[in-house]
N, C-alpha and C positions, 0 to 999 in steps of 0.2 A: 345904848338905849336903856332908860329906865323902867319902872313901873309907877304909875296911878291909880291909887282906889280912892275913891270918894264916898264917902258915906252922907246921904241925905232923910232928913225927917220934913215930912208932909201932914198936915191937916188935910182931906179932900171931900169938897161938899159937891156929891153929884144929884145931879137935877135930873132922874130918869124918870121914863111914863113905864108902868108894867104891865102886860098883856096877859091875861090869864088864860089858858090853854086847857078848858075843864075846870078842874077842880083841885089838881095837882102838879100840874106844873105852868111854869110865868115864862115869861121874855119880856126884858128889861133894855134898853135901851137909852141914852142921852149923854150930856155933857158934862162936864168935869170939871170942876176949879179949884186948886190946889194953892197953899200956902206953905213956903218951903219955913220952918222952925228952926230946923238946926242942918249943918253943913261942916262937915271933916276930910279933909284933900290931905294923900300923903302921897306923896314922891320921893322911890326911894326908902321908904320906913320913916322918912322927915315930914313934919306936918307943912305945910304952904297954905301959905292964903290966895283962896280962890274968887273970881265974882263969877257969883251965883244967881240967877235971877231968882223973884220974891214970886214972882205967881207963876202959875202952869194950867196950862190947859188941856184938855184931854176929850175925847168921845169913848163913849161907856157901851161896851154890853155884855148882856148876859143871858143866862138859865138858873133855874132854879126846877125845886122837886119837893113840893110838900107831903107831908108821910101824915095819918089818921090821926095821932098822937098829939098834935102839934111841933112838932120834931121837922126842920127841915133843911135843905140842901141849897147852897147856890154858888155858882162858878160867874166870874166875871173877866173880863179884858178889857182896861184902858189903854186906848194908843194914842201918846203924846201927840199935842200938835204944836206946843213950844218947844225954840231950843232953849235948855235950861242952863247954859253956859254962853258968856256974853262973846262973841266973834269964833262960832265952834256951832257944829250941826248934830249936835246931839240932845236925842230926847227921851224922856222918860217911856217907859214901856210896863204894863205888871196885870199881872196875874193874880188872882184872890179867889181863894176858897172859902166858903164860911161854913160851918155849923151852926144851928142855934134849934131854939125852941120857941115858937110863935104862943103868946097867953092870948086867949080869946076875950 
């Protein structure tokens, strides 16, 4: 038995509605649509060419935490609902942190 790592690059444009809870913190919510860029399949340490499908889709959400400052927080989970391999039931999954600072 061998090994597989795939390495995948995404563009993803999510379409969410945000719900403000006060003043400082949101809920985010919606869908996902993803553009796969680039694609590296090794088996073995050997590269292979793989098909990869070109779009992905996903439902989004999240929280967030805004700070007085304009400084703020946000965690998200997309859960795939493409499989992103042609005859194979796997799909993308992810997790995202951000930091930033909001300019008013």
């Amino acid at each position: 038995m061998g090994s597989v790592v795939s390495k995948l690059g995404y563009i993803d444009i999510p379409i969410l509605a945000k719900v403000y809870l006060g003043n400082k913190f949101l809920f985010e919510v919606g869908p996902q649509i993803g553009f796969n860029i680039s694609k590296k399949t090794k088996f073995n340490g050997t590269e292979i060419d793989t098909e990869i499908k070109t779009l992905d889709t996903a439902i989004v959400g999240g929280f967030g935490f805004q700070f007085d400052q304009g400084l703020f927080i946000q965690a998200r989970y997309a859960y795939g609902l493409s499989e992103i391999f042609e005859n194979e039931r796997y799909k993308n999954s992810v997790i995202s942190l951000s930091l930033g600072y909001k300019f008013d």
